[in-house]
N, C-alpha and C positions, 0 to 999 in steps of 0.2 A: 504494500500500500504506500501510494506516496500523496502528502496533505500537507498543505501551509498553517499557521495561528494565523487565519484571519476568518474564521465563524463559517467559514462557506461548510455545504458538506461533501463529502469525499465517499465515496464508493468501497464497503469493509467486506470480503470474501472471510468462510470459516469463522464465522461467530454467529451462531443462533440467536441473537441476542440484539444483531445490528445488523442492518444491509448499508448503513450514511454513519458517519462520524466527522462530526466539527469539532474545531482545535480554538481555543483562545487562549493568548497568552494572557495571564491578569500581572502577573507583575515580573521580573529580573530570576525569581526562583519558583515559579509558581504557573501551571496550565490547568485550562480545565476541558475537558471531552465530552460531549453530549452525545450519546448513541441512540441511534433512530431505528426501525423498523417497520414499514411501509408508510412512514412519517411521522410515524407517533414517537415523541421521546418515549425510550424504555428506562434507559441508566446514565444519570450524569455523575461523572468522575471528575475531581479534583483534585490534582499532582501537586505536591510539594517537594522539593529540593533541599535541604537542609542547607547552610553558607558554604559549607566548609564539603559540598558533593557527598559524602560518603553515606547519605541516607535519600532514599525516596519515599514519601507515603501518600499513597493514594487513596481517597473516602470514595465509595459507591455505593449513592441512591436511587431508588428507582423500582422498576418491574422487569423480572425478567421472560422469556419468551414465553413461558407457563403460567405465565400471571402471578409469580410468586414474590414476595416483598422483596430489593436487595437491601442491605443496610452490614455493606463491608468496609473493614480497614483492613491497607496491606501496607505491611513495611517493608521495604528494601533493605538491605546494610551490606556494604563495600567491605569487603575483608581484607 
């Protein structure tokens, strides 16, 4: 997949969950993903960067293909 941070949405193969994914950047360490599904948002994710790169975490809320609630946290950590 290739997609810019600027809202537009972008075309997502092998994920049940999204067919479009728009990128914004909100700030210097920080994106956020809105995943769509025949247009309907399903799951908006919000990336975070820690200063210093060695951590990412992402919050995802929303519904997934089965109509199921998401309400994730994932952490990264650079070893």
């Amino acid at each position: 997949m290739s997609a810019a941070f600027d809202g537009k949405d972008y075309p997502v193969t092998g994920n049940p969950n999204a067919d479009m994914q728009a990128f914004t950047k909100v700030d210097s360490h920080s994106y956020q993903i809105v995943s769509k599904k025949g247009g309907k948002v399903t799951i908006t994710s919000k990336v975070v960067i820690s200063p210093d790169g060695k951590t990412r975490t992402t919050t995802q809320t929303g519904t997934d293909a089965q109509g199921r609630a998401v309400n994730n946290t994932i952490v990264y950590e650079k070893v």
